[in-house]
N, CA, C and O atoms as a CHARMM CRD file, in Angstrom:
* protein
*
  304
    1    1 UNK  N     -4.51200  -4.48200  19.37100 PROA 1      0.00000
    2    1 UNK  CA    -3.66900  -5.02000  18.32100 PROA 1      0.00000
    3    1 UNK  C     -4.44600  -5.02100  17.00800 PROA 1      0.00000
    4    1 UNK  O     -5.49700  -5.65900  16.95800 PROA 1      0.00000
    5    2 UNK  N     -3.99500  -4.33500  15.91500 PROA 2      0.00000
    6    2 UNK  CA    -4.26100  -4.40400  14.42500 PROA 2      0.00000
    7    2 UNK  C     -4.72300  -6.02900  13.58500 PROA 2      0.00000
    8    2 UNK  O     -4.91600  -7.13900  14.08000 PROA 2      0.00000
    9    3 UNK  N     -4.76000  -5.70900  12.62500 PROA 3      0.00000
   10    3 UNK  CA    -5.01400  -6.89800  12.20400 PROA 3      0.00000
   11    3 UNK  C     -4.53500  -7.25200  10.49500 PROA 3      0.00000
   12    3 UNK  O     -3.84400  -6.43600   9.88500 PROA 3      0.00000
   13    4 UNK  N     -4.88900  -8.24800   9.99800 PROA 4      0.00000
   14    4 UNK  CA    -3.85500  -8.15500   8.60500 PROA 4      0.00000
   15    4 UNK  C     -5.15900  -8.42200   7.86800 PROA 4      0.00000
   16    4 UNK  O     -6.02000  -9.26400   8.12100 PROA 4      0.00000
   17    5 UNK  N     -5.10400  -7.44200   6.82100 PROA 5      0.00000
   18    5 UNK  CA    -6.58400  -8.01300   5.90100 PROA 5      0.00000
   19    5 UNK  C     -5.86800  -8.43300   4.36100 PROA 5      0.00000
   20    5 UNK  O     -5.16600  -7.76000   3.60600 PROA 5      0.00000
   21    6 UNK  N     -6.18500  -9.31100   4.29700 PROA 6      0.00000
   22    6 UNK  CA    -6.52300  -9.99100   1.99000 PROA 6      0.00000
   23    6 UNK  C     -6.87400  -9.03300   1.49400 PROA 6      0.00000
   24    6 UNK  O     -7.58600  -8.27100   2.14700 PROA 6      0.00000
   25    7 UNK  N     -6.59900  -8.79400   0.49300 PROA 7      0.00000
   26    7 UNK  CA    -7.37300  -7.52000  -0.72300 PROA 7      0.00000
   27    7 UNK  C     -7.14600  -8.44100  -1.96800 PROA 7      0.00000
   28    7 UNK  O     -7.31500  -7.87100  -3.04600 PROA 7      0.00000
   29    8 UNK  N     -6.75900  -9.89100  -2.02000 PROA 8      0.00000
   30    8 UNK  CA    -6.56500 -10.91800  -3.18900 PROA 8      0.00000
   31    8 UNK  C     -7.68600 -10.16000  -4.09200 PROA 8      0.00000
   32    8 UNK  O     -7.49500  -9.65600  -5.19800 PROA 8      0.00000
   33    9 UNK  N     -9.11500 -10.20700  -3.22600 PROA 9      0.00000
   34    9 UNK  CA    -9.69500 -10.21300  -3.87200 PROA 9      0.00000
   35    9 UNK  C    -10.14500  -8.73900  -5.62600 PROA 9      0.00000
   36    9 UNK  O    -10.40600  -8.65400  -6.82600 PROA 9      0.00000
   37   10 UNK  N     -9.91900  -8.00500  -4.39000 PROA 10     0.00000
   38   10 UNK  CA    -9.35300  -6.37900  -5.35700 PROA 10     0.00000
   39   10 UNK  C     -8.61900  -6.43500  -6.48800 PROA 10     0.00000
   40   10 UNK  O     -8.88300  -6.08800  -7.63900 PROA 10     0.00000
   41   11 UNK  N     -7.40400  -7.05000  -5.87200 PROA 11     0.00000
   42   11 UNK  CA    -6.26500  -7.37600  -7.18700 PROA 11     0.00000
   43   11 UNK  C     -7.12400  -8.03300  -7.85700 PROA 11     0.00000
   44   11 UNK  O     -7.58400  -7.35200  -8.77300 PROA 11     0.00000
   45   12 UNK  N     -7.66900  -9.38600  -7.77700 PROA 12     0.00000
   46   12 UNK  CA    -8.33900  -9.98800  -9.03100 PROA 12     0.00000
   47   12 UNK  C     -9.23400  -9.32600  -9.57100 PROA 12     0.00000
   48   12 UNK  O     -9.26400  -9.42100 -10.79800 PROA 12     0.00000
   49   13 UNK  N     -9.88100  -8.77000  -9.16200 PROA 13     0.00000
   50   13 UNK  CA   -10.78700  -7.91300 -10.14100 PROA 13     0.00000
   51   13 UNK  C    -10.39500  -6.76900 -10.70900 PROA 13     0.00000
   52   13 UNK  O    -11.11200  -6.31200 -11.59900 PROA 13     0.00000
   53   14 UNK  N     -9.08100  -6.00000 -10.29100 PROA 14     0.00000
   54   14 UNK  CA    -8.62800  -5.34600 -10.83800 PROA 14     0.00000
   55   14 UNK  C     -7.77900  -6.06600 -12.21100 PROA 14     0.00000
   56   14 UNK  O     -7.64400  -5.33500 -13.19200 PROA 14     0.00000
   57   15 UNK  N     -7.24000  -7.41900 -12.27400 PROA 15     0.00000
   58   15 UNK  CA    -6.41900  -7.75600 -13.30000 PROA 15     0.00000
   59   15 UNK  C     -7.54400  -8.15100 -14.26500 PROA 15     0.00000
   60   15 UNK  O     -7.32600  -8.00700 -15.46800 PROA 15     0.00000
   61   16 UNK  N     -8.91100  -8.71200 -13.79200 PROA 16     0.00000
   62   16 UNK  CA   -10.31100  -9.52700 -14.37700 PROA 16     0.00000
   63   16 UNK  C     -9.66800 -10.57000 -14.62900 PROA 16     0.00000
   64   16 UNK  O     -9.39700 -10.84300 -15.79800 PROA 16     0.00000
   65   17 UNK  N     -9.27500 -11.39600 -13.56900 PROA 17     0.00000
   66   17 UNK  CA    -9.04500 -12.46700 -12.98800 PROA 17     0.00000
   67   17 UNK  C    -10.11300 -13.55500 -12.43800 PROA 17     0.00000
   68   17 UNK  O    -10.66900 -13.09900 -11.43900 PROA 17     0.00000
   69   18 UNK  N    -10.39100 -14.33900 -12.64300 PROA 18     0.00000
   70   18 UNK  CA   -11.52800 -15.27800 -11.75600 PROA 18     0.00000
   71   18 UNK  C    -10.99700 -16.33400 -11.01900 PROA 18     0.00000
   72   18 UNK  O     -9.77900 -16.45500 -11.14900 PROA 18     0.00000
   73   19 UNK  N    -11.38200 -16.89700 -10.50200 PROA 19     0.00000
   74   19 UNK  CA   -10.78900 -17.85300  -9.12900 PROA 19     0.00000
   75   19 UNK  C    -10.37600 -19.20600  -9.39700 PROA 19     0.00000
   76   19 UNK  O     -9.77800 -19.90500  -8.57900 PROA 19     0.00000
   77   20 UNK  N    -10.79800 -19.66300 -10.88700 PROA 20     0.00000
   78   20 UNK  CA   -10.58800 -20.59900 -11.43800 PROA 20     0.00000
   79   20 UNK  C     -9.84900 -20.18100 -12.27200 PROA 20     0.00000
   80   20 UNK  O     -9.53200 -21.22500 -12.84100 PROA 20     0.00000
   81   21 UNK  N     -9.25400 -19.27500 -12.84400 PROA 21     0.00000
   82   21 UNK  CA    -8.06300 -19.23700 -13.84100 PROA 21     0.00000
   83   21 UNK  C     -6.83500 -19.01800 -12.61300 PROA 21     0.00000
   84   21 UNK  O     -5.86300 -19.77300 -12.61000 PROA 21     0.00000
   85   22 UNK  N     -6.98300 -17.86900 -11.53300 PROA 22     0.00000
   86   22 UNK  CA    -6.02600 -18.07400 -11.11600 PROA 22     0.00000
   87   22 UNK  C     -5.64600 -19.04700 -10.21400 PROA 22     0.00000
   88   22 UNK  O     -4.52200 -18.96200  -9.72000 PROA 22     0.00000
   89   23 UNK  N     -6.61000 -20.24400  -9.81500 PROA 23     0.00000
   90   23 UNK  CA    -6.31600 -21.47600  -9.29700 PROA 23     0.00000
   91   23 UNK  C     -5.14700 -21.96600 -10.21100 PROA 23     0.00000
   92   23 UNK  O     -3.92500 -21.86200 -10.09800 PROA 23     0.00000
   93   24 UNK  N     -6.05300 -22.61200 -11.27900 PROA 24     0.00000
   94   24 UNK  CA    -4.69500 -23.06200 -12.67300 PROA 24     0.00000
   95   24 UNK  C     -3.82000 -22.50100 -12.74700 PROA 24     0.00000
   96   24 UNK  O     -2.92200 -23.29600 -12.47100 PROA 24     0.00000
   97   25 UNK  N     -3.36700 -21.48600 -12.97300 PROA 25     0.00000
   98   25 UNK  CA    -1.98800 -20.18700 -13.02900 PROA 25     0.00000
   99   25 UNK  C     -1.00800 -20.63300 -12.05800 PROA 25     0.00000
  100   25 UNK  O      0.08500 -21.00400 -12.48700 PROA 25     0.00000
  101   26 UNK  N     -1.29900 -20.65600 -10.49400 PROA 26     0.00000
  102   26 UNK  CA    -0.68000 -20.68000  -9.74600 PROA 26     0.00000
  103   26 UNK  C     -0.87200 -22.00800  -9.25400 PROA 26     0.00000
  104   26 UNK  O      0.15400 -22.30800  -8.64400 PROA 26     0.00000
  105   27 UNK  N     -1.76500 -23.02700  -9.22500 PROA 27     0.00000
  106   27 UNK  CA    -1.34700 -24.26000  -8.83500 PROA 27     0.00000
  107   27 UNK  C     -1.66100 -24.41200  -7.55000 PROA 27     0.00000
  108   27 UNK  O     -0.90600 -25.22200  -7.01200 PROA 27     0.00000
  109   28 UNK  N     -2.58700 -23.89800  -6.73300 PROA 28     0.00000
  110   28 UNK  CA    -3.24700 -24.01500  -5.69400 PROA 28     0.00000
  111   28 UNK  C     -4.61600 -24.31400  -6.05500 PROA 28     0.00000
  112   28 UNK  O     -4.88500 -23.87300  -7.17200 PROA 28     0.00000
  113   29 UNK  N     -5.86700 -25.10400  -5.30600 PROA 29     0.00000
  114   29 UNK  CA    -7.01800 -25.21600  -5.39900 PROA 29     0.00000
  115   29 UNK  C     -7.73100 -24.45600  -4.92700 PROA 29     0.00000
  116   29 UNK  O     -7.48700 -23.85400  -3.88100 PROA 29     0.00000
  117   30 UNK  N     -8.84200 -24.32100  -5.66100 PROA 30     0.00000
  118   30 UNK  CA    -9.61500 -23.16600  -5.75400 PROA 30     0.00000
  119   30 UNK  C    -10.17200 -22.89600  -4.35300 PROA 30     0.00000
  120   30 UNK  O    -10.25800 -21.70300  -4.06100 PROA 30     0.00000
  121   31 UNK  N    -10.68800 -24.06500  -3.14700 PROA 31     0.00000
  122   31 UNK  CA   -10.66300 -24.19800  -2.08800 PROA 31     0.00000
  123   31 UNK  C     -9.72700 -23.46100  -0.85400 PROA 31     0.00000
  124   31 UNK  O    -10.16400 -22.91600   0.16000 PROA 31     0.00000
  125   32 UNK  N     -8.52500 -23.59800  -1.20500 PROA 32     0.00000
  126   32 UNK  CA    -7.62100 -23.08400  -0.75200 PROA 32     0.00000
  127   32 UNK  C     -7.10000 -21.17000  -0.92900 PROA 32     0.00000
  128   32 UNK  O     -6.54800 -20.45200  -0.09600 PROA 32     0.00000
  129   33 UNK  N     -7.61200 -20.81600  -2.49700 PROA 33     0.00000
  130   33 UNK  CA    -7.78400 -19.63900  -3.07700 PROA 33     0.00000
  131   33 UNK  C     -8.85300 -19.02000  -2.21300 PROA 33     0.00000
  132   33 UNK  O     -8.72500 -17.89100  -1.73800 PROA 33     0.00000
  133   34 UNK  N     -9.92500 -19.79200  -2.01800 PROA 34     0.00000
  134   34 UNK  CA   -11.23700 -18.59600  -2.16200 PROA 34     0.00000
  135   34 UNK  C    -10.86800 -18.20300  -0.38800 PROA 34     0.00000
  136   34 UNK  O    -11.12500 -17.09200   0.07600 PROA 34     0.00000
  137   35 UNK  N    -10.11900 -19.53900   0.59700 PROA 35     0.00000
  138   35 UNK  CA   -10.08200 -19.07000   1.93500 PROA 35     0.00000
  139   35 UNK  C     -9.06100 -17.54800   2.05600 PROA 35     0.00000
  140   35 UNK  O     -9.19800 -16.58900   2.81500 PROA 35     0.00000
  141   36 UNK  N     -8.06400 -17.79800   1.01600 PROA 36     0.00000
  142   36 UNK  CA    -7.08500 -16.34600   1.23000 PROA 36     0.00000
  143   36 UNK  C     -7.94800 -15.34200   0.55600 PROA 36     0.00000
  144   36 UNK  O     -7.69600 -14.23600   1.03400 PROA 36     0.00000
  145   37 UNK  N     -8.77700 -15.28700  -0.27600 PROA 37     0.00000
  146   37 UNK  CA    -9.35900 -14.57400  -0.96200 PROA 37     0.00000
  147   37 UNK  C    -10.72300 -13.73500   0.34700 PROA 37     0.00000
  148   37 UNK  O    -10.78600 -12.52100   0.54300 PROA 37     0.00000
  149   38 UNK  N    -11.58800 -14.73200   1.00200 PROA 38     0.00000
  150   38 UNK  CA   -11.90700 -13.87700   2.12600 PROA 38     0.00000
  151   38 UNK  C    -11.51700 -13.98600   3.21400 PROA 38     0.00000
  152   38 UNK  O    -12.38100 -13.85300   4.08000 PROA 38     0.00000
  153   39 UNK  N    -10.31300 -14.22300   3.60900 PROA 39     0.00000
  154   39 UNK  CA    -9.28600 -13.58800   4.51300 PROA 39     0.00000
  155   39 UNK  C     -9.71600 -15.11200   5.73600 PROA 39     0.00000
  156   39 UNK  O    -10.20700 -14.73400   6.79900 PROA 39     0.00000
  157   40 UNK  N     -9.54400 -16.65200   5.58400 PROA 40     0.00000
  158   40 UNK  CA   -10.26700 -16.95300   6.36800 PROA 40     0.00000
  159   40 UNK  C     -9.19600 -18.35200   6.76900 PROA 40     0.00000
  160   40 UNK  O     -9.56000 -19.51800   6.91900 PROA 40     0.00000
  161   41 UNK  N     -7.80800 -17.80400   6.87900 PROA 41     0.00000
  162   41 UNK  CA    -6.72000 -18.11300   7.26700 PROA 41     0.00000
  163   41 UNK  C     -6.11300 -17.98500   8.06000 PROA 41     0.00000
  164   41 UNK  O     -6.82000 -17.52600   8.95700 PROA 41     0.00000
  165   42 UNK  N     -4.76300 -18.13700   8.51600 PROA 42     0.00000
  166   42 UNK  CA    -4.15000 -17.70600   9.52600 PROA 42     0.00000
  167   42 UNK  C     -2.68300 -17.60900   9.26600 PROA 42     0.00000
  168   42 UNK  O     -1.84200 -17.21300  10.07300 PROA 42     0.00000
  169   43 UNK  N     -2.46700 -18.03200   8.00000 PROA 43     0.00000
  170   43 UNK  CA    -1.04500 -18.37200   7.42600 PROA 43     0.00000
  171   43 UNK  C     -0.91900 -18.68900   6.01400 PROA 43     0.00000
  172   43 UNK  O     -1.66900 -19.56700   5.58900 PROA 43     0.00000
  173   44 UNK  N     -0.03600 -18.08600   5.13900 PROA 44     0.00000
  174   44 UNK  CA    -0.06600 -18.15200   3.81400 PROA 44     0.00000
  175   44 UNK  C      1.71000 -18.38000   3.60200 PROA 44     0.00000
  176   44 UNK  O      2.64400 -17.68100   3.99400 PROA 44     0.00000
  177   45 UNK  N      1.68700 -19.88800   2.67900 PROA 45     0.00000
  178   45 UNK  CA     3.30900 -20.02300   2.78300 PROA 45     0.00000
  179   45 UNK  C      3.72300 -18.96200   1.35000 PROA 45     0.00000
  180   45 UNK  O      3.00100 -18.59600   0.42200 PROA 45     0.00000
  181   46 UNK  N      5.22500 -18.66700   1.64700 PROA 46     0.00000
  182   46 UNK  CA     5.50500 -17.27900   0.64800 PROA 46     0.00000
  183   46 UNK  C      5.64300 -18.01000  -0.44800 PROA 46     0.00000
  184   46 UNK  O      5.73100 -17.20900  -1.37900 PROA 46     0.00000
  185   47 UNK  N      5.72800 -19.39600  -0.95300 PROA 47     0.00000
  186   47 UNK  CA     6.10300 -19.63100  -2.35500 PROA 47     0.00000
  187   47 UNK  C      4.54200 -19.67500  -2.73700 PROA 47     0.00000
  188   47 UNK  O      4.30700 -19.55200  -3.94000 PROA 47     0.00000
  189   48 UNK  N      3.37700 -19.84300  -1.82300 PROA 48     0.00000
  190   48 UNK  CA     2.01800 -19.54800  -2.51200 PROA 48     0.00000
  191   48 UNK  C      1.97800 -17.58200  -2.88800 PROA 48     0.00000
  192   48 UNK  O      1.56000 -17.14700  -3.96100 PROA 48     0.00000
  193   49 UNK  N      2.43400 -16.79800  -1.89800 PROA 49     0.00000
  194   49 UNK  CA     2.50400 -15.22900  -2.30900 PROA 49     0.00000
  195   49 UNK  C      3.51600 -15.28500  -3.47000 PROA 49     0.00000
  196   49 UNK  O      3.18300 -14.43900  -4.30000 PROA 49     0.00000
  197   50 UNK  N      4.72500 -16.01400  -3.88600 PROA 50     0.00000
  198   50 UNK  CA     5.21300 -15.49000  -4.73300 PROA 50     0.00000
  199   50 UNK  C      4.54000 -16.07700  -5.99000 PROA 50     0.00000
  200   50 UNK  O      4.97400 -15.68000  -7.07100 PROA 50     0.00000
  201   51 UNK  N      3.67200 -16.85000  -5.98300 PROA 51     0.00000
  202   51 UNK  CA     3.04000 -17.47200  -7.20700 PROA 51     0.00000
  203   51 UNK  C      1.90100 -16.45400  -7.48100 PROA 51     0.00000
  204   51 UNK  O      1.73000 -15.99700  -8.61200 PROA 51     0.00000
  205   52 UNK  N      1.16200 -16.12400  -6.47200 PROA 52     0.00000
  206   52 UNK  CA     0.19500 -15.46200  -6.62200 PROA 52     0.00000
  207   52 UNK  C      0.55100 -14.00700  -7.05200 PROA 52     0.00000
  208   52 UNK  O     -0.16200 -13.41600  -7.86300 PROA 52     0.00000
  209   53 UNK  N      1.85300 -13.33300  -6.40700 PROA 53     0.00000
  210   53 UNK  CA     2.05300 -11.96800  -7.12900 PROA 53     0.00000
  211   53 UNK  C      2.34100 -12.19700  -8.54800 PROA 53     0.00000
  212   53 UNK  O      1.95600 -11.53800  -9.51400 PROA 53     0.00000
  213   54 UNK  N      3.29100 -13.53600  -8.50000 PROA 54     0.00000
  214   54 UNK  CA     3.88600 -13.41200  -9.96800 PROA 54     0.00000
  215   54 UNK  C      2.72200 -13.57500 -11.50900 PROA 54     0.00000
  216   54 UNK  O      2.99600 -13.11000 -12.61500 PROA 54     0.00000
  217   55 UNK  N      1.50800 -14.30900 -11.17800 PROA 55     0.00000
  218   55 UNK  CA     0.66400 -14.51500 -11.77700 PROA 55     0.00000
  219   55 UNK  C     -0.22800 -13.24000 -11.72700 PROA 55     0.00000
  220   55 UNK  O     -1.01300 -13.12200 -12.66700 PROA 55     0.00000
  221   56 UNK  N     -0.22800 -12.38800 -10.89600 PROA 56     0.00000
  222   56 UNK  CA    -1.20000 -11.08200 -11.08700 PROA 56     0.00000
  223   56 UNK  C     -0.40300 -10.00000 -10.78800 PROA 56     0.00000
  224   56 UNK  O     -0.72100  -9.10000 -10.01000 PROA 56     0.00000
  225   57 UNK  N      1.23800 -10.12800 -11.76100 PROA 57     0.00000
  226   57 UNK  CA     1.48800  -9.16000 -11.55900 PROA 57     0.00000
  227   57 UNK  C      2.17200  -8.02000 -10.62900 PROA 57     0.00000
  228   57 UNK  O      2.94100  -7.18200 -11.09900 PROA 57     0.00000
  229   58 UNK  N      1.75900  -8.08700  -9.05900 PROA 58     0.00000
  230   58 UNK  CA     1.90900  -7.86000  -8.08800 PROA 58     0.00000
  231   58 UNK  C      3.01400  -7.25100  -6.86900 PROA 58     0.00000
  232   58 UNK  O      4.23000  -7.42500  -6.94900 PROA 58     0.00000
  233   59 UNK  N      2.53800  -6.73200  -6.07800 PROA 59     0.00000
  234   59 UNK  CA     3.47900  -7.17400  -5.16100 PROA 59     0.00000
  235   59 UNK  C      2.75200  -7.51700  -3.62200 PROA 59     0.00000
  236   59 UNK  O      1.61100  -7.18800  -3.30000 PROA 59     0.00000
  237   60 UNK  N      3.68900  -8.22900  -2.82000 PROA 60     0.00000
  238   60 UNK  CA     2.62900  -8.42800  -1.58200 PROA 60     0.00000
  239   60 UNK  C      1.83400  -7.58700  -0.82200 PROA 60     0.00000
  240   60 UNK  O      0.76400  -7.93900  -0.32400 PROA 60     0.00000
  241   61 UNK  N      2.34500  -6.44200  -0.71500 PROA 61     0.00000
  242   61 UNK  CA     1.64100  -5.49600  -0.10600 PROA 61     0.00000
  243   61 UNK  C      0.55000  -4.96600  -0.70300 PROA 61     0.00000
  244   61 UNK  O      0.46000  -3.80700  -0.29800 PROA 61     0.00000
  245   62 UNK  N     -0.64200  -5.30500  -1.72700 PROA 62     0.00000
  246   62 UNK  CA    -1.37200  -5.15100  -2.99300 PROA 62     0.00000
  247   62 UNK  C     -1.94900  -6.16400  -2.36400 PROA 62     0.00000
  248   62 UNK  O     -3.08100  -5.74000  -2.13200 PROA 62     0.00000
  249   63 UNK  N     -1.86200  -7.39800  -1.88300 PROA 63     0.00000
  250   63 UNK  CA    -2.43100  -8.22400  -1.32800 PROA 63     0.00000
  251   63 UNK  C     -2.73200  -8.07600   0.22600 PROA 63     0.00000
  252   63 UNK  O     -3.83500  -8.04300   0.77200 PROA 63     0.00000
  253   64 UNK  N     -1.58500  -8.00300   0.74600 PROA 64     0.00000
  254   64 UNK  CA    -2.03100  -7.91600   2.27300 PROA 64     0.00000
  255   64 UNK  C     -1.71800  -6.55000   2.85200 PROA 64     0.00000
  256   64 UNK  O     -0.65600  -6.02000   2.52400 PROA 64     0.00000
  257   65 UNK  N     -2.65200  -5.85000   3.79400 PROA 65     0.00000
  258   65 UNK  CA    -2.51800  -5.04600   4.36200 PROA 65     0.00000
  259   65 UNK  C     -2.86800  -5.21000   5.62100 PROA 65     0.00000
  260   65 UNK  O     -3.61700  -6.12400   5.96300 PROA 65     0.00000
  261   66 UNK  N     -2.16600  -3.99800   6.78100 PROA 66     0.00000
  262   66 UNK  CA    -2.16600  -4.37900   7.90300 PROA 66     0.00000
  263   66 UNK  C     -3.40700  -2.73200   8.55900 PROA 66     0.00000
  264   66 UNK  O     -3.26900  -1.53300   8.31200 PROA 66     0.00000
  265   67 UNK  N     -4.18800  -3.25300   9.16800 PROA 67     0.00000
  266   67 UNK  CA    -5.32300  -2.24100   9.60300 PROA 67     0.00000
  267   67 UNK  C     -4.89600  -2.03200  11.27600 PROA 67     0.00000
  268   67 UNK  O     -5.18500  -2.78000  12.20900 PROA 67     0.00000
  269   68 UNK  N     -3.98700  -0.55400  11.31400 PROA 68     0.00000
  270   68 UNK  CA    -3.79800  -1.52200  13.05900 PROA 68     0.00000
  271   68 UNK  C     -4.81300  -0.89500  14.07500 PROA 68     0.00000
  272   68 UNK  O     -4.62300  -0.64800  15.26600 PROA 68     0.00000
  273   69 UNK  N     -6.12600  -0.66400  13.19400 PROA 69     0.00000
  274   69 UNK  CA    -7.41900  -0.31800  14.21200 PROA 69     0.00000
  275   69 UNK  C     -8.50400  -1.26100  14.35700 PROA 69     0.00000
  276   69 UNK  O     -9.39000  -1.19800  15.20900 PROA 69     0.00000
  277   70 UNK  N     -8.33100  -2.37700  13.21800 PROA 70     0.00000
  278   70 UNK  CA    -9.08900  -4.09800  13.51500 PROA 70     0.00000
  279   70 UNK  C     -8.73500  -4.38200  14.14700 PROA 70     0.00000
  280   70 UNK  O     -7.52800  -4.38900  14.38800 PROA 70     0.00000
  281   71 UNK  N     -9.84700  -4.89500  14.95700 PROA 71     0.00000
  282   71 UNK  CA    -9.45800  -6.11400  16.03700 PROA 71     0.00000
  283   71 UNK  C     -9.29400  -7.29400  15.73500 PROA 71     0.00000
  284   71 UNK  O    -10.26400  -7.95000  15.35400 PROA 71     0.00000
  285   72 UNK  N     -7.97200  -7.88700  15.83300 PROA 72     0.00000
  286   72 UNK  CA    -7.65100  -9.45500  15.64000 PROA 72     0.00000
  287   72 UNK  C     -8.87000 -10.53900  15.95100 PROA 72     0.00000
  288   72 UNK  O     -9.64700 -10.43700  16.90100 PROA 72     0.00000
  289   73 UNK  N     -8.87900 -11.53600  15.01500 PROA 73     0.00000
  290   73 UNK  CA   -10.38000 -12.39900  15.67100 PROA 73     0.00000
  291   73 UNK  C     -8.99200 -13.59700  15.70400 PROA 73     0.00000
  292   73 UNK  O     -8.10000 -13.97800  14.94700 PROA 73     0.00000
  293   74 UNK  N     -9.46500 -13.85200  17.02100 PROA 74     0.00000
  294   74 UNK  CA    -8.16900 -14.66100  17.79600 PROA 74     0.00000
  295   74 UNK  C     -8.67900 -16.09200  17.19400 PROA 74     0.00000
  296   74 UNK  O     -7.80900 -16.96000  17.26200 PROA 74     0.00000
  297   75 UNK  N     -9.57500 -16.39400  16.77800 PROA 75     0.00000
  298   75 UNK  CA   -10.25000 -18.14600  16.26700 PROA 75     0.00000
  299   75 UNK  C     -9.56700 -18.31700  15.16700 PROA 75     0.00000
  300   75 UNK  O     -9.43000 -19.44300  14.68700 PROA 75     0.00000
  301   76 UNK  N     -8.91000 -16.95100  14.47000 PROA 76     0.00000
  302   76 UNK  CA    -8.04900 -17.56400  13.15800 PROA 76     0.00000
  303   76 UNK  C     -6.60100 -18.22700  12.72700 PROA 76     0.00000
  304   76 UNK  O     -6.39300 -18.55100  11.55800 PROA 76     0.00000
């Protein structure tokens, strides 16, 4: 089974974005940012993806991609 990877981080550096502006922007804590940012979640609610595309622009798939040759780490 594949696995789903973050690329948050890509997009932000592609917009030159930092983790503290787009905390403020979107209204999530930076705590909460940096875990989707290195992928260290298990669930992201969509009104946080639609804040986060709408603030960088986006669309979800720019953020998440699905690798279906990773192996799932089942602890997440």
């Amino acid at each position: 089974m594949g696995k789903i990877i973050l690329r948050l981080d890509r997009v932000m550096a592609d917009r030159k974005m930092s983790l503290n502006e787009l905390s403020a922007k979107v209204g999530v804590s930076n705590v909460n940012l940096s875990k989707i940012k290195t992928g260290k979640i298990s669930a992201i609610r969509f009104s946080t993806l639609e804040a986060i595309c709408e603030t960088l622009n986006c669309q979800p798939g720019d953020i998440l991609e699905y690798d279906p040759n990773a192996a799932s780490d089942d602890n997440e």
